[in-house]
C-alpha positions in Angstrom: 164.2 -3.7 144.4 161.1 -1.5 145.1 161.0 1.7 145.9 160.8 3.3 149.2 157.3 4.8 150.5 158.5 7.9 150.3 159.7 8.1 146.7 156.4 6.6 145.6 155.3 9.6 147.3 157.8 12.0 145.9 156.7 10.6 142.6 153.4 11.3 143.0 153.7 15.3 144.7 156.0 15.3 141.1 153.0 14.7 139.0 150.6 16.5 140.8 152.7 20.1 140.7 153.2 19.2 137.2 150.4 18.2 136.4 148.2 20.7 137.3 148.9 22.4 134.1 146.5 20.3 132.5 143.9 21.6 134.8 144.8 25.4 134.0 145.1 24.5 130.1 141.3 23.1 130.3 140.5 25.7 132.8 141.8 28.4 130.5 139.9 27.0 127.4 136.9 26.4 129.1 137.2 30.1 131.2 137.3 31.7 127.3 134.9 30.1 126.0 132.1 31.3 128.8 134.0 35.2 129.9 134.0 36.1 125.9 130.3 35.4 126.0 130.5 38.1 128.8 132.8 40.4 128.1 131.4 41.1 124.3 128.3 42.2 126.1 130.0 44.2 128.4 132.4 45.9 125.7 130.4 45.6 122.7 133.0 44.0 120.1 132.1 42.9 117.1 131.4 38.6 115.9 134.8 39.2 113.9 136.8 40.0 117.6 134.7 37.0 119.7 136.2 34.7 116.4 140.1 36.1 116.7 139.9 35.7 120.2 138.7 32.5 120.5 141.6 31.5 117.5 144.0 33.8 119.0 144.2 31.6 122.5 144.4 28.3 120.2 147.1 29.5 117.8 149.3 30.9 121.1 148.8 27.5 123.4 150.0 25.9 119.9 153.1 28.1 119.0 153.5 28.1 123.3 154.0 24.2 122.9 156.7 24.3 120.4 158.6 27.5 122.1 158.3 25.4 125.5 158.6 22.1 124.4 162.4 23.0 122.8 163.5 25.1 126.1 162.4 22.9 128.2 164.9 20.4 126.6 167.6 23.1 126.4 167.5 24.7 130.0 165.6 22.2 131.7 162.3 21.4 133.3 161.7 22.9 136.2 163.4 26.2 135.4 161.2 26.5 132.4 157.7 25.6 134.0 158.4 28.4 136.5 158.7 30.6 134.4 155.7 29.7 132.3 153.4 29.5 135.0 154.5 33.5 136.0 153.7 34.3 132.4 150.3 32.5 132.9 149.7 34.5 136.0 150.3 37.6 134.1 147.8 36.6 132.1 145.2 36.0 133.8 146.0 39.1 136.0 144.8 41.1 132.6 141.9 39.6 132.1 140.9 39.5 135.3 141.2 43.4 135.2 140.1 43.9 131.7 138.6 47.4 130.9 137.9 46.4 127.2 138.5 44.7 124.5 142.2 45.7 123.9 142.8 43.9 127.2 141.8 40.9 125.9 144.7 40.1 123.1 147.7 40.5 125.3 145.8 38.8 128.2 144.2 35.9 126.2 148.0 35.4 124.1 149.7 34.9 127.5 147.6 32.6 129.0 147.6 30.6 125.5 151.3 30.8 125.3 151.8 30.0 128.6 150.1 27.0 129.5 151.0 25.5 125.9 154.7 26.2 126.6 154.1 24.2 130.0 152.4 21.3 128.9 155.4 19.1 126.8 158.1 20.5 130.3 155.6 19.5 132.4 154.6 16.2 131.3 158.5 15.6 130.7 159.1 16.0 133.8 156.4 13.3 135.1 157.8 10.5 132.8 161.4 11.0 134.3 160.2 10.8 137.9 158.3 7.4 137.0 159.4 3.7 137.1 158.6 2.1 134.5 156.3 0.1 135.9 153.5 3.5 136.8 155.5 6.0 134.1 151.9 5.1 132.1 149.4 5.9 135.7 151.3 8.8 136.4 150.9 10.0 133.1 147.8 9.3 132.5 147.0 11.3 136.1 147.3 14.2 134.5 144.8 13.9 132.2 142.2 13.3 135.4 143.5 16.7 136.3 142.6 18.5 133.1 139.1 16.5 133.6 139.0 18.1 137.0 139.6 21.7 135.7 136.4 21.6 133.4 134.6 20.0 136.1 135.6 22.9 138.4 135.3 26.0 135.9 131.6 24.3 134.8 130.5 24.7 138.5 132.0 28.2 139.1 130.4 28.7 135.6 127.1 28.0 137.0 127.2 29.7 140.3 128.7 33.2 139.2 127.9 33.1 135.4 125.1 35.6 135.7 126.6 38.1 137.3 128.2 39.9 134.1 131.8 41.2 134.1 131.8 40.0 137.6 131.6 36.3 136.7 134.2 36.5 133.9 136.4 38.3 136.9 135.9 35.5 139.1 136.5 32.8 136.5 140.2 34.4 135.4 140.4 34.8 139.2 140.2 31.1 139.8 142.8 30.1 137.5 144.9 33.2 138.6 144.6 31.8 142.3 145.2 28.3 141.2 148.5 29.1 139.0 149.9 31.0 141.9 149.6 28.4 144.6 151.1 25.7 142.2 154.0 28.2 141.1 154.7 28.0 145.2 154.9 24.2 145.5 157.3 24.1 142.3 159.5 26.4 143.8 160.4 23.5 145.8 160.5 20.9 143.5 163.9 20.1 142.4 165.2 19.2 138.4 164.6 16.3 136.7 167.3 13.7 137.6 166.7 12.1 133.9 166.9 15.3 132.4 170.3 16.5 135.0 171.7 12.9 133.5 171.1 13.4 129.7 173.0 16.6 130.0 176.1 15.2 131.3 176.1 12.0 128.8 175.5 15.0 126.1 178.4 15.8 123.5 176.6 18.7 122.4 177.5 22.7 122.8 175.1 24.4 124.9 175.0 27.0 122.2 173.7 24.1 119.9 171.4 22.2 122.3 168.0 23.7 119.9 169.0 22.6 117.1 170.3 19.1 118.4 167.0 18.7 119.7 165.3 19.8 115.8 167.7 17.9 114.0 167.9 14.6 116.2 164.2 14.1 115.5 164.7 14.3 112.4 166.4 11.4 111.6 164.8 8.3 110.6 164.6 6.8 114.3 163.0 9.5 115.6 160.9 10.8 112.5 158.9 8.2 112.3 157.9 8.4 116.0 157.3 12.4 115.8 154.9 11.6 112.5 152.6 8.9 114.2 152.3 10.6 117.5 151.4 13.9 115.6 149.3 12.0 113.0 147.6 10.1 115.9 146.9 13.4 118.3 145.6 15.3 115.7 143.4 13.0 114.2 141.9 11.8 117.6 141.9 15.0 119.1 139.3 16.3 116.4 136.7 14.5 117.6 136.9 15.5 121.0 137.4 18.8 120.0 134.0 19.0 117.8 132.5 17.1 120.9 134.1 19.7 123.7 133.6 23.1 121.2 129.8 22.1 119.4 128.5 19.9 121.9 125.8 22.4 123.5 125.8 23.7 119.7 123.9 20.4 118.6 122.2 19.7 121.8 120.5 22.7 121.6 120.1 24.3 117.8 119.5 20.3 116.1 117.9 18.3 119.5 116.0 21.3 120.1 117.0 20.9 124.2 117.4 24.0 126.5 121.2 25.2 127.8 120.5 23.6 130.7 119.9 20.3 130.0 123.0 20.5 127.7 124.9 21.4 130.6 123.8 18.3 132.7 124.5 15.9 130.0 128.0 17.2 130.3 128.4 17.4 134.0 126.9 13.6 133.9 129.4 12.4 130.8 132.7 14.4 132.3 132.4 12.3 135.6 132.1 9.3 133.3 135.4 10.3 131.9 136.7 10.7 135.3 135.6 7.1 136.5 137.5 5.9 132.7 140.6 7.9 133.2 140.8 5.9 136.9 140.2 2.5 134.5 143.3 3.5 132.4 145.5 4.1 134.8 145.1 0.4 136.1 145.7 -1.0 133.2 148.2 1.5 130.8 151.2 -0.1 132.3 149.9 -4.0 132.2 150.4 -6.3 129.3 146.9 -5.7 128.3 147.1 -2.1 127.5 146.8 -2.6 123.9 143.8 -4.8 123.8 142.0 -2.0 125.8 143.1 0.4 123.3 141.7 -2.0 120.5 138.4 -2.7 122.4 137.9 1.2 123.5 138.6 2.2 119.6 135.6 0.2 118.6 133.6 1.4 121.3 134.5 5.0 120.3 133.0 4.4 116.8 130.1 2.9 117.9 129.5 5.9 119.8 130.1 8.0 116.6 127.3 5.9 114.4 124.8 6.1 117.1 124.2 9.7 116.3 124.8 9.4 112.4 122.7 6.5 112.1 120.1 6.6 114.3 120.0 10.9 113.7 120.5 13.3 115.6 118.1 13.8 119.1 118.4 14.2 122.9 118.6 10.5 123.5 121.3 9.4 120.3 123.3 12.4 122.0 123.1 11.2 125.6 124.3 7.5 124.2 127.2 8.8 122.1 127.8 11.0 125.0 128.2 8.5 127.7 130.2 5.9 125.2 132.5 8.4 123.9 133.3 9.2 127.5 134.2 5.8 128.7 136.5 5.0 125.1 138.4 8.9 125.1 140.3 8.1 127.8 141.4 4.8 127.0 141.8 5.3 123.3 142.0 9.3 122.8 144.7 11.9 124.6 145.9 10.0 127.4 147.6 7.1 125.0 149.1 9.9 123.3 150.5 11.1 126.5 151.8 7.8 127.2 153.2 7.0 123.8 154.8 10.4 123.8 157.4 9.7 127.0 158.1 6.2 126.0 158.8 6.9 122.2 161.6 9.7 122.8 164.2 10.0 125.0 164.8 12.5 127.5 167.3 14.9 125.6 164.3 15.6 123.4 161.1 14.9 124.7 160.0 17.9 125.2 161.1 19.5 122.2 159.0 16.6 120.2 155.7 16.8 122.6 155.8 20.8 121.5 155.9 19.9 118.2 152.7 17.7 118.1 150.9 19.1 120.6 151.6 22.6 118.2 150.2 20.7 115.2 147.7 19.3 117.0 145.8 22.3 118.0 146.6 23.6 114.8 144.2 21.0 113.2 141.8 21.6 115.5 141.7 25.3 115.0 141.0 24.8 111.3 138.8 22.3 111.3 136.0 24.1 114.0 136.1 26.8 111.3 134.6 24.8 108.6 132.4 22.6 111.5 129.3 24.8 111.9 128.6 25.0 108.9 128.8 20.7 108.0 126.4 20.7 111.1 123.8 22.6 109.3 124.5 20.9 106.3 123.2 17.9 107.8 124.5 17.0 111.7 124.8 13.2 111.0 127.7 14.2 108.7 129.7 15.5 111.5 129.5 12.1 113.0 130.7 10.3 110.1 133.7 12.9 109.8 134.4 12.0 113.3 134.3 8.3 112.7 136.3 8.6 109.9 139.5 10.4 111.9 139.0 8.5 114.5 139.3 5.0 112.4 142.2 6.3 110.8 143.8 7.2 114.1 143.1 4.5 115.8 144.7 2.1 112.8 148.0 4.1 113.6 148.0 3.5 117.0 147.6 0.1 116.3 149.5 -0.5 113.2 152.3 1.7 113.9 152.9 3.6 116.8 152.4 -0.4 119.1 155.2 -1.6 116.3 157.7 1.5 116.9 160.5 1.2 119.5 161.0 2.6 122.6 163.8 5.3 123.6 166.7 3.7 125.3 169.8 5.7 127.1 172.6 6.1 124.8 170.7 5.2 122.0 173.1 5.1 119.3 170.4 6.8 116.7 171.0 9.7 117.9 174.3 10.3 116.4 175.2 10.3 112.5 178.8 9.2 111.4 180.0 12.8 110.8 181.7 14.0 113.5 180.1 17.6 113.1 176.7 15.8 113.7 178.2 13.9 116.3 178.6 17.4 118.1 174.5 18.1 117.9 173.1 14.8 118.3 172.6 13.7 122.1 172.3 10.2 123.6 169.0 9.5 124.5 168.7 9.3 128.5 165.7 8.0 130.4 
């Protein structure tokens, strides 16, 4: 039977609310990267500060994710993702207002924490308000929102970045605005029906519903799902980090281009992305998803030899650009997202998003430290390093995460054979 009209809707207002996190997590990123180019000339602090500041908001969206992920699971979704959009407000309310540089930790670990604590709830949330049949569009909508969040901070970027500490004020301001509005409309929202239902087929104490959710993944069901999803983030993820992070870095310092035409490149290859995120949504929840994935994965290394073949220049840039942008969101984050709802089930979800999303951005963290200086060690190598994670990614997508099975309700996996287990594990509920 199909649904009615106005639960399609309902559906849809669902993943919106949610996820618009997406949108302040790139907004927040993206907001850094350009006011701490603005607020160390305002308050003089030193290359060592820019560098923890900059680490400080990827380490606190990472240990956010794992904090959120497992509360979200414990207390529920909604409850949770009002409360971290309140911290994220907070947040931004201090940086918005920032005096000097001591404003910036407690502001910037906030808004870190914050949005990574709401990401795993949030996109929970959307998977249990899906049919099966669109869980994968719906999904995959978010990730056209956190497109649209760098598209946005880009232009407010451009049209108030020269106006010193009054730019940065206005950038904090928009996400401020933004986070407030949405924290309205989820007032309204009510809890996750799944999540409502998993709770009541639970045979767990609510005093032992963290580590049920810890100790459920970690048993050979459910391992093997948290390793390849974390495996295949992190690897993926690390060439769109180098790409989002050191883009303008080699379009200007090894193509020798101006900041400007660095920053239409990226305008031009970010509404490419948009037009493939709209591709993926059509077909994510066909029969032919996986062929995309396997097509888009060879793209996405072509895109990556262009550059380290061919060397690095304005026009091998501007091609690896425009390919990588059409193959990301078929074969990069989005299929992550996807293969996260459908791989655990909704007792722990959450708990096992936080998790890799946490060691995701972990990687990434470590690896932009020792990027600059492979760049000017030759920049073709960072193209090869980017191929190379990339293959080996997209072999566990295809070798192992398609081959995994997906969470059922009640799945029997959950539970070990002693009864004191049987008290922490949960059924899995959809």
């Amino acid at each position: 039977m199909s649904p009615s009209p106005r639960t399609a809707r309902h559906a849809w207002w669902v993943a919106f609310l949610a996820g618009m996190v997406s949108y302040l997590d790139a907004g927040a990123i993206v907001t850094t990267g350009t006011a701490l180019v603005i607020y160390k000339e305002a308050f003089g602090f030193s290359p060592d500060q820019y560098g923890q500041l900059s680490a400080l908001l990827t380490f606190s969206i990472a240990i956010g994710a794992v904090v959120g992920g497992n509360l979200g699971d414990r207390f529920g979704r909604r409850r949770i993702f009002v409360l971290t959009l309140s911290l994220f407000i907070v947040g931004a309310g201090l940086l918005v207002g920032a005096q000097g540089t001591e404003w910036l930790y407690p502001g910037i670990v906030l808004l870190g924490f914050a949005a990574g604590a709401d990401l795993p709830v949030s996109l929970a949330m959307i998977a249990e308000v899906a049919r099966d049949s669109n869980r994968g569009k719906l999904v995959s909508f978010s990730h056209l929102l956190w497109m649209v969040g760098i598209v946005a901070v880009l232009g407010l970027g451009t049209a108030f970045g020269d106006l010193g500490t009054v730019g940065a004020r206005i950038l904090y301001g928009h996400l401020l605005v933004v986070a407030a509005i949405v924290l309205v409309l989820r007032l309204r929202l009510p809890e996750s029906q799944a999540w409502q239902q998993s709770q009541t087929l639970a045979v767990i104490e609510p005093g032992s519903r963290g580590a049920g959710a810890f100790r459920a993944l970690l048993t050979p069901r459910y391992l093997a799902a948290l390793a390849a999803t974390a495996l295949f983030y992190s690897l993926v993820n690390i060439a769109a980090n180098i790409n989002g992070q050191f883009g303008a870095y080699l379009y200007v310092n090894v193509a020798g281009v101006s900041v400007s035409t660095s920053s239409a490149v990226s305008l031009v290859t970010v509404f490419v992305s948009l037009v493939a995120v709209f591709f993926m949504m059509r077909v994510v929840d066909g029969r032919n998803r996986l062929r995309w994935f396997a097509v888009m994965a060879v793209v996405s290394l072509v895109a990556f030899l262009v550059p380290a073949l061919a060397g690095v220049s304005l026009a091998t840039l501007v091609v690896f650009g425009v390919l990588y942008a059409i193959a990301g969101a078929v074969a990069g984050e989005p299929m992550y997202k996807v293969w996260s709802q459908e791989l655990f089930p909704t007792a722990h979800r959450a708990t096992a998003q936080g998790i890799t999303i946490a060691f995701t951005r972990i990687v990434a963290a470590i690896v932009a430290l020792y990027t600059p200086g492979l760049i000017d060690a030759g920049a073709s190598i960072i193209f090869y390093v980017m191929a190379a994670t990339s293959a080996v990614a997209f072999a566990i997508g295809l070798l192992w995460i398609a081959r995994l099975p997906k969470a059922t309700d009640d799945d029997p996996a959950l539970r070990d054979d002693d009864e004191e287990d049987d008290e922490l594990a949960a059924p899995a509920a959809r």
